[in-house]
LUMGU-523413 format. One record per residue (C-alpha): chain; residue number from 1; x, y, z. Coordinates in Angstrom, 1 decimal, padded with zeros to 4 digits. Last residue first. Layout:
% residues N
(A NUM (X Y Z)) ...
% end
This chain:
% residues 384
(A 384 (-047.1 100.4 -038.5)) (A 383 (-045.6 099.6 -041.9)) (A 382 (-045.6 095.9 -041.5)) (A 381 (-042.0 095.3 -042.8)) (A 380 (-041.6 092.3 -044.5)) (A 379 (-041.0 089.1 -043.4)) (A 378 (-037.3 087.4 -043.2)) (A 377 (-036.1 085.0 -046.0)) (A 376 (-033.9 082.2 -044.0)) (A 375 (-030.5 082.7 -044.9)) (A 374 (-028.8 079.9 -047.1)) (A 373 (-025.5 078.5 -045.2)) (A 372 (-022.8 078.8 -047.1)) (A 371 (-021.2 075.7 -048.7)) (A 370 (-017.8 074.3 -047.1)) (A 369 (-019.0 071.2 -046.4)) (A 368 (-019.0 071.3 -042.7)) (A 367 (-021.7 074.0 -043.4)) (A 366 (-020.6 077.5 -044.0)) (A 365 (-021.5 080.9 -042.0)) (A 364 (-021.7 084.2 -044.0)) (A 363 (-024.6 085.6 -043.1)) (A 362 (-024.3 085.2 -039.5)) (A 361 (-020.9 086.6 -039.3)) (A 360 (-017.9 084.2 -038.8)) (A 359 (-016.7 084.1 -035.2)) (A 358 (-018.6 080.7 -035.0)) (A 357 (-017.0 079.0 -037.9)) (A 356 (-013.9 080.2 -037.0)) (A 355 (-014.1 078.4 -033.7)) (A 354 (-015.9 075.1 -035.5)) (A 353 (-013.1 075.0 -037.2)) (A 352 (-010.3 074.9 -034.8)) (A 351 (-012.5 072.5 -032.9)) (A 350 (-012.1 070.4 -035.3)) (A 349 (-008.4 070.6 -036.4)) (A 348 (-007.9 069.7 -032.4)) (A 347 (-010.0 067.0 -033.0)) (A 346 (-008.0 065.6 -036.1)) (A 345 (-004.4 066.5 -034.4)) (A 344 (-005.3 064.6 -031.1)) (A 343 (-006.9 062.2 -033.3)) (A 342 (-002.9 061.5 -035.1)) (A 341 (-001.5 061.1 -031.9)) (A 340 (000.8 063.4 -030.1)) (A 339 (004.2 061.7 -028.9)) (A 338 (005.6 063.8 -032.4)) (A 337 (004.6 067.1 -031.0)) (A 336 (007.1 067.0 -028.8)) (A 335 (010.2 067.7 -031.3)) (A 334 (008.6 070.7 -032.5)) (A 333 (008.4 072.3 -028.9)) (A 332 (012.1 070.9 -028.6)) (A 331 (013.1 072.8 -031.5)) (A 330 (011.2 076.1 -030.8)) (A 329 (012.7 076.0 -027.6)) (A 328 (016.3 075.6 -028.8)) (A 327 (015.9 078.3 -031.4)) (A 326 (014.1 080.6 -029.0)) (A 325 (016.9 081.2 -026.5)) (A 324 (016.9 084.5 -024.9)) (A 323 (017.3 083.0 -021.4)) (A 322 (013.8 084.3 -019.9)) (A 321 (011.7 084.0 -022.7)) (A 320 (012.6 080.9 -024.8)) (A 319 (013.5 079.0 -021.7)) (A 318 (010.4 079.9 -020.0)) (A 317 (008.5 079.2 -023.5)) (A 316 (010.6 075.9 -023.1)) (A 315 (008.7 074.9 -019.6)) (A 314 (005.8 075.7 -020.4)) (A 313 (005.6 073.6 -023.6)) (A 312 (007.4 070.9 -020.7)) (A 311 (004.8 071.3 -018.6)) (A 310 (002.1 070.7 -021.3)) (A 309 (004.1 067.5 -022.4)) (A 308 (003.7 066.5 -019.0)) (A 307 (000.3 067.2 -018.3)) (A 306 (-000.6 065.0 -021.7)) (A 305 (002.4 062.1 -021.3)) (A 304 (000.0 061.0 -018.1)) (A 303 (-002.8 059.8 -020.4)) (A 302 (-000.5 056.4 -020.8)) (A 301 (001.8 055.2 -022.9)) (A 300 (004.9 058.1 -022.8)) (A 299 (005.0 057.7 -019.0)) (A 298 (008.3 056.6 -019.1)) (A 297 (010.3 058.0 -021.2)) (A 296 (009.6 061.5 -019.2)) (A 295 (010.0 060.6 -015.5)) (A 294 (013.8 061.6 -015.9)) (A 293 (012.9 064.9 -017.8)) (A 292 (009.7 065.8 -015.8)) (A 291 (011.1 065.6 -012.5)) (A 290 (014.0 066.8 -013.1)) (A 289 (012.5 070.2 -014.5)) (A 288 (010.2 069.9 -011.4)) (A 287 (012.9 070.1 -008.9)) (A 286 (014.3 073.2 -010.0)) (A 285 (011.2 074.9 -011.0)) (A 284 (010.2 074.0 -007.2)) (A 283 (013.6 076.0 -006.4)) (A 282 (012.4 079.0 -008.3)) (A 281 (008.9 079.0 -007.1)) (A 280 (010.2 079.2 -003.2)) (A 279 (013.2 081.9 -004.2)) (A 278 (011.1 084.9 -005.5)) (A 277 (013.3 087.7 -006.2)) (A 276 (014.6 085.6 -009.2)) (A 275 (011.8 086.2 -011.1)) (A 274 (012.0 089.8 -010.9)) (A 273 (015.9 089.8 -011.8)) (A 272 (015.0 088.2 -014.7)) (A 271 (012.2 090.9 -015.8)) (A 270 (014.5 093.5 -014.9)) (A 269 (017.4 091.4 -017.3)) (A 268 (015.4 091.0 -020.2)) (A 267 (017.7 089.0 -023.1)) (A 266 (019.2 087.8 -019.4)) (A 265 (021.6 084.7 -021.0)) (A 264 (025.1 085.6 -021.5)) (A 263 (024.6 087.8 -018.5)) (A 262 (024.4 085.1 -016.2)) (A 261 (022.0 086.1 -012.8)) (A 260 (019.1 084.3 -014.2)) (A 259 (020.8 080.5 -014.6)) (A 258 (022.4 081.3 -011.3)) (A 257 (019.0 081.3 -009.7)) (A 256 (017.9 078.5 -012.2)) (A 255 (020.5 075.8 -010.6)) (A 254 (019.6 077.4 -006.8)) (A 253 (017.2 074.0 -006.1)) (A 252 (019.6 072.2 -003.9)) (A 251 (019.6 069.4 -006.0)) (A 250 (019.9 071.2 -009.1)) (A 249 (022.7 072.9 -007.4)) (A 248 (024.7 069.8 -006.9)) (A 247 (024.4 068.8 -010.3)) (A 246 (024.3 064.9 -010.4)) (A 245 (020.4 065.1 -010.7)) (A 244 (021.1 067.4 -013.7)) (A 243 (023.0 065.0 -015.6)) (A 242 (020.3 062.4 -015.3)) (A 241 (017.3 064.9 -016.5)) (A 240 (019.6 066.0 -019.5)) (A 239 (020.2 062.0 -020.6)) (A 238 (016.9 061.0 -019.9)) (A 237 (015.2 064.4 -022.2)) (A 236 (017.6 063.3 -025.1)) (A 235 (017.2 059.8 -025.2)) (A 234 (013.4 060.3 -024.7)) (A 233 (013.5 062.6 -027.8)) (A 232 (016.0 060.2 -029.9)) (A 231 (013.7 057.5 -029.4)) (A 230 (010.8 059.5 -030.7)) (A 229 (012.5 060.2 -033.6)) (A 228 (013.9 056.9 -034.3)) (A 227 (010.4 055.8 -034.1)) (A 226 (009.2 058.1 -036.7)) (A 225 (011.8 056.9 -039.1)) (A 224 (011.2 053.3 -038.3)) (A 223 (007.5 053.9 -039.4)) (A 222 (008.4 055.9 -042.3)) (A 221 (010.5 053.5 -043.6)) (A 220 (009.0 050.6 -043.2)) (A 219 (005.5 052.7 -044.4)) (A 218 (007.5 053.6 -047.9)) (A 217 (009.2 050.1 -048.4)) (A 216 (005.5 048.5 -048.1)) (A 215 (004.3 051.0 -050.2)) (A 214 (006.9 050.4 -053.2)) (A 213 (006.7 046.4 -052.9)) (A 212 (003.0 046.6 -053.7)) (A 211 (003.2 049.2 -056.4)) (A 210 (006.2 047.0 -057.7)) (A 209 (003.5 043.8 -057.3)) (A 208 (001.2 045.8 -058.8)) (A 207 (003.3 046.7 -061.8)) (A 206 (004.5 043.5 -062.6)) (A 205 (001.0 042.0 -062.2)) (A 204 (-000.3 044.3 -064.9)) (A 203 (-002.3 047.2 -064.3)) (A 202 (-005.7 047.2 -065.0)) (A 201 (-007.7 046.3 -068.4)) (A 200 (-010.2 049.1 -069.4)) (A 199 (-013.5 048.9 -069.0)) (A 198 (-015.5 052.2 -070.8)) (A 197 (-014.4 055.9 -069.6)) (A 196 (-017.2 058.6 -068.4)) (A 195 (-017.0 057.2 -065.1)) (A 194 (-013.6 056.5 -064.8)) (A 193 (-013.0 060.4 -065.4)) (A 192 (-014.8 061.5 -062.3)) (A 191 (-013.1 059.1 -060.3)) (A 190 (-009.9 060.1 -061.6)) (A 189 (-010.2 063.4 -061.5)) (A 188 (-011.7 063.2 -057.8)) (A 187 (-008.1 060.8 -057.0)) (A 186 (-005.9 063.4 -058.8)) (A 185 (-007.2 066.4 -056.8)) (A 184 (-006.8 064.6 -053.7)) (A 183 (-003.0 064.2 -054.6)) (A 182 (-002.6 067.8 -055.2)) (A 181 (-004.3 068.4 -051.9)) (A 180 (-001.8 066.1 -050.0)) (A 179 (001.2 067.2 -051.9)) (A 178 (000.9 070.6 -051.4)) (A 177 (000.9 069.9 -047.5)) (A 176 (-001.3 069.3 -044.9)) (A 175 (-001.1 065.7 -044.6)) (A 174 (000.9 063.2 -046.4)) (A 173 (004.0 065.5 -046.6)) (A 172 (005.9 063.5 -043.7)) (A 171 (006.2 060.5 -045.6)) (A 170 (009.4 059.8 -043.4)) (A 169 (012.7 058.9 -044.5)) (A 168 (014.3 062.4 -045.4)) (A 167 (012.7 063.3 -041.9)) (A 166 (015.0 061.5 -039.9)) (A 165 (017.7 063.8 -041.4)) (A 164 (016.2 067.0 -040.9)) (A 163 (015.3 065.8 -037.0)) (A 162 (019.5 065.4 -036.5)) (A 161 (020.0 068.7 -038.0)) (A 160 (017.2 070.3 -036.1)) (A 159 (018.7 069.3 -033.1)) (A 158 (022.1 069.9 -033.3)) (A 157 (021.1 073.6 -034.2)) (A 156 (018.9 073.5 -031.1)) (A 155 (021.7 072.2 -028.8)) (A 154 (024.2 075.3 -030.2)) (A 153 (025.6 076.7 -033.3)) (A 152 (028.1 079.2 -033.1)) (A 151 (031.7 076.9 -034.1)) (A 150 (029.9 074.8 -036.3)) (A 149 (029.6 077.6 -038.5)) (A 148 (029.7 075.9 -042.2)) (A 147 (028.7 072.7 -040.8)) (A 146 (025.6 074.0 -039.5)) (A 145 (024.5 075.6 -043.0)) (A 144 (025.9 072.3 -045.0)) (A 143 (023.8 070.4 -042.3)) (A 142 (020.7 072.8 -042.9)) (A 141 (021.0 073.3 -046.5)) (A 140 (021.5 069.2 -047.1)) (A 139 (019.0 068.2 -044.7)) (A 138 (016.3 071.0 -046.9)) (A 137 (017.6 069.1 -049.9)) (A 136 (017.0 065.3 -049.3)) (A 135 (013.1 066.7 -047.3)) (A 134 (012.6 068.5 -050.9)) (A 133 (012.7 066.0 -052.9)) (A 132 (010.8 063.6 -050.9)) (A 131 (008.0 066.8 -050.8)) (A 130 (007.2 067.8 -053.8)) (A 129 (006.1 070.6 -052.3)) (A 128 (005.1 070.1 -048.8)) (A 127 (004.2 073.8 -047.6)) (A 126 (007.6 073.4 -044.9)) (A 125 (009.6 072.0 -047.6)) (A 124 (008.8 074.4 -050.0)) (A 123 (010.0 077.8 -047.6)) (A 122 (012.8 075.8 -046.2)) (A 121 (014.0 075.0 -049.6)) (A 120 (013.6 078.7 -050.7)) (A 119 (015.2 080.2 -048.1)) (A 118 (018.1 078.2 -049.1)) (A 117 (018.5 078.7 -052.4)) (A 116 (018.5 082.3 -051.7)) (A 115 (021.3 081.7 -049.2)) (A 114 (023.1 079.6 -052.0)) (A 113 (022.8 082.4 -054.4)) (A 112 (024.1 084.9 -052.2)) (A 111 (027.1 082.7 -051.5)) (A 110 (027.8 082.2 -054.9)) (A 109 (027.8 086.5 -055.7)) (A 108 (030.4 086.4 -052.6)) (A 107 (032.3 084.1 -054.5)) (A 106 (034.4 082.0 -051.9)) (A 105 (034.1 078.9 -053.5)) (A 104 (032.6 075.5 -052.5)) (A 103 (032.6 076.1 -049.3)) (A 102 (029.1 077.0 -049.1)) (A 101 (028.3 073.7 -050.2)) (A 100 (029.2 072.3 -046.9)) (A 99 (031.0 068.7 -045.9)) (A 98 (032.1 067.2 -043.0)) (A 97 (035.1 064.6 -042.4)) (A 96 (036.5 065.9 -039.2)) (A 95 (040.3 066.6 -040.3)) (A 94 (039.7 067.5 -044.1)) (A 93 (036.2 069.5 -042.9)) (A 92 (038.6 071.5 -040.3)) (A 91 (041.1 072.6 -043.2)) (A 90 (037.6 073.3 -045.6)) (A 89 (036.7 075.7 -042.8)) (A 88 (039.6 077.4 -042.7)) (A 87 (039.8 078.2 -046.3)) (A 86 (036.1 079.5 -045.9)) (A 85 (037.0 081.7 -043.6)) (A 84 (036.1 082.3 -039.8)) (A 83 (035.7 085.2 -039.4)) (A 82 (032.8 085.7 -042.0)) (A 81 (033.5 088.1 -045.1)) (A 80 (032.9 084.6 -047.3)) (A 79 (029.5 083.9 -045.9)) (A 78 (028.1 081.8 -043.2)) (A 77 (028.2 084.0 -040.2)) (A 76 (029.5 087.7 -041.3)) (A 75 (028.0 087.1 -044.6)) (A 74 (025.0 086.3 -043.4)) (A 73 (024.3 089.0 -040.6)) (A 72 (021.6 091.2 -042.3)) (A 71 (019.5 087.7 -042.9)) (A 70 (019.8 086.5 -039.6)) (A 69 (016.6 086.4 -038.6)) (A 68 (015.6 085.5 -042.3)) (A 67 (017.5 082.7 -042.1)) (A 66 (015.8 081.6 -038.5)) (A 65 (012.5 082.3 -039.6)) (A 64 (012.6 079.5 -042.7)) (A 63 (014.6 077.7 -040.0)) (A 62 (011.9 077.4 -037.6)) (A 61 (008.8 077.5 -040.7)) (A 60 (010.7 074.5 -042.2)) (A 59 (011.0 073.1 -038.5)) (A 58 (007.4 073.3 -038.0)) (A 57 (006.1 072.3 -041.1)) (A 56 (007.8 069.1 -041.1)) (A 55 (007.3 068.6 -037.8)) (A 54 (003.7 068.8 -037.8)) (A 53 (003.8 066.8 -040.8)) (A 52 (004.7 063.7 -039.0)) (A 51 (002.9 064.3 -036.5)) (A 50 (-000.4 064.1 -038.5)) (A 49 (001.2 061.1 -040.1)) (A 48 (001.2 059.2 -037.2)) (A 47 (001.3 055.8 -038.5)) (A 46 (002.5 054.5 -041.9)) (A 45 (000.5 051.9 -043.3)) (A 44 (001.2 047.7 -044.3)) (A 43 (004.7 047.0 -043.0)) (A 42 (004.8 048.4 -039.3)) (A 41 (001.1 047.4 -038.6)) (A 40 (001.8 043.7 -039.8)) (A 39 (004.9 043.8 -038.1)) (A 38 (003.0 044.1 -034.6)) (A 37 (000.4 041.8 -035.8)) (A 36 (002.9 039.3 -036.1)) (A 35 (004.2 040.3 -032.7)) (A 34 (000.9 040.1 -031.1)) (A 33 (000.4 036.7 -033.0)) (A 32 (003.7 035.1 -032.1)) (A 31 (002.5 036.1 -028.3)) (A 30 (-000.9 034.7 -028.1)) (A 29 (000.5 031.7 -029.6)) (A 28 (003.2 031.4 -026.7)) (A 27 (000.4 031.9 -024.4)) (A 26 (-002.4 029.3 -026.0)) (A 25 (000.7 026.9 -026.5)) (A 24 (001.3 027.3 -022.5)) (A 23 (-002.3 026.9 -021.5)) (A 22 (-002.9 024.0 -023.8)) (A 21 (000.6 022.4 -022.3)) (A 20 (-000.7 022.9 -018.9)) (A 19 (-003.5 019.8 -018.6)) (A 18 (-000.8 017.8 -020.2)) (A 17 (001.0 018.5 -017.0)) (A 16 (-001.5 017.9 -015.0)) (A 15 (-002.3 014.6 -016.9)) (A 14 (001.7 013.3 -016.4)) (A 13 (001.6 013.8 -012.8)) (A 12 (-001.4 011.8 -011.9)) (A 11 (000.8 008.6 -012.7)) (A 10 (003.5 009.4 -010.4)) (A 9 (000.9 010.0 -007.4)) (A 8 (-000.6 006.9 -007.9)) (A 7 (002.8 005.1 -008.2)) (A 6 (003.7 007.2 -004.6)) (A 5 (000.3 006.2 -003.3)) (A 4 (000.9 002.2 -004.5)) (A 3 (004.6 002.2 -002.7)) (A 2 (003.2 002.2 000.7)) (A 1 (000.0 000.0 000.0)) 
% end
């Protein structure tokens, strides 16, 4: 009877664990299916192409402003009557391996050219025209630009050099852009023309296999190029949130005091001063800059990321205002609009309209449509 439990006991063994096995096929199938349908998403549309064009428009419109900023200082900067010459220049590129345009020659008539050229790219890129063209050449203007004075450029140069690139593989001028409206024009001309048209024979399977292959390749691309993006955000907001918690006065909370008593940076220096008068608000600044930095990768999927990217647009207009430094704000404001989904953008476009709708006079209201709104016929006067 002894050894007859332990046989028993042997024996029931084997049916719990075939009891397990459905559970643990049913988990690892759950599991090849999420990731299948993970590179299902990533292969068959591009996501987030509302944020997409956001930055697209937003850093042609940056450095768009930016060049005309500096438009009475060009040749001083970039140009040939610049400090720093175009002959020493091309000795750093030999040692470092960049490469500018603007180097080419030291015509000042070139150099004018090239700034015009310039202006131009930012302008087309930021209205999407023709707009994988114009992503290749508005990274070219701004690295040769950056290259040229790497000596005066700063974290919001780096910046928008490093987003220009990512955007050459994004189909960032699928909304709001020329592109978009020229391409809605060419689907309602088709469909009114395939009306009017008798059966034709499509495509052949050549072509729709290279159509097939050609939007696959497109949403890879734009897909990875987004994520790169994002991951370069995070990287960057980790990074500056760990170096400031080894700072001892960001742990004391007197960083931003000495930030507003530096010269270099007080554009307004009674309005600094007034800020720094208060001491309490300052150091909570302190502490909250951390804060939002280190916690910032990581509450990026949940409803969380909403105050915190509104702290942070706070907290670059601050930056923006009170050190004189709108380039790098502007950039990073940019650069958070990518963690903003696409219905984000929709119902924000929404409300935006039904705003000017309302501020419109009463007579010349539309409907969603765009067509105006017939006024009702109103009764003659009595005469009394």
């Amino acid at each position: 009877m002894e050894t007859e439990q332990p046989l028993a006991s042997y024996r029931r063994m084997p049916e719990a664990a075939d009891r397990g096995a459905p559970h643990r096929a049913t988990e690892r199938g759950g599991a090849s299916v999420t990731v299948l349908t993970a590179l299902t998403a990533l292969t068959e549309r591009p996501v987030a192409l509302c944020a997409a064009a956001v930055l697209r428009i937003g850093y042609g419109l940056l450095y768009l402003v930016f060049l005309l900023r500096e438009f009475p200082h060009r040749n001083e900067i970039w140009g040939p009557g610049s400090p720093w010459t175009p002959e020493l220049a091309r000795q750093l590129f030999d040692q470092t391996g960049w490469v500018s345009f603007l180097t080419l020659s030291d015509s000042r008539p070139y150099f004018e050219v090239c700034y015009a050229a310039a202006l131009l790219t930012s302008a087309l890129f930021m209205l999407g025209w023709r707009t994988r063209v114009m992503s290749v050449l508005f990274a070219v203007v701004v690295a040769s630009f950056h290259a040229r004075a790497i000596f005066m450029t700063d974290g919001g140069d780096n910046l928008i050099l490093l987003m220009a690139v990512y955007l050459v593989l994004t189909a960032c001028g699928r909304r709001w852009s020329l592109d978009a409206r020229r391409a809605r024009q060419r689907t309602f001309t088709g469909r009114a023309g395939t009306k009017n048209r008798t059966a034709h024979p499509g495509p052949g399977p050549l072509r729709q296999q290279l159509n097939v292959s050609r939007r696959t390749v497109t949403a890879v691309l734009h897909n990875c190029g987004m994520c790169v993006i994002a991951t370069q955000v995070c990287f960057l907001y980790g990074s500056a949130g760990l170096y400031k918690v080894q700072g001892g006065t960001w742990g004391d909370g007197t960083a931003l005091h000495y930030v507003l008593n530096l010269d270099l940076f007080r554009p307004w220096p009674e309005l600094s001063l007034l800020a720094d008068e208060y001491p309490v608000p300052i150091a909570l600044a302190c502490y909250l800059t951390v804060l939002l930095q280190v916690a910032f990768p990581f509450v990026l999927f949940g409803r969380l990321k909403y105050p915190v990217l509104a702290l942070l647009l706070v907290m670059h207009l601050g930056i923006a205002v009170f050190m004189g430094l709108p380039l790098f704000s502007g950039a990073m404001i940019v650069a958070d609009a990518v963690f903003l989904p696409d219905r984000f953008y929709r119902h924000l476009g929404q409300v935006v309209r039904r705003t000017g709708r309302g501020l419109m006079p009463t007579g010349r209201r539309s409907t969603a449509d765009g067509k105006p709104v017939p006024v009702p016929a109103q009764p003659a006067p009595s005469g009394r």
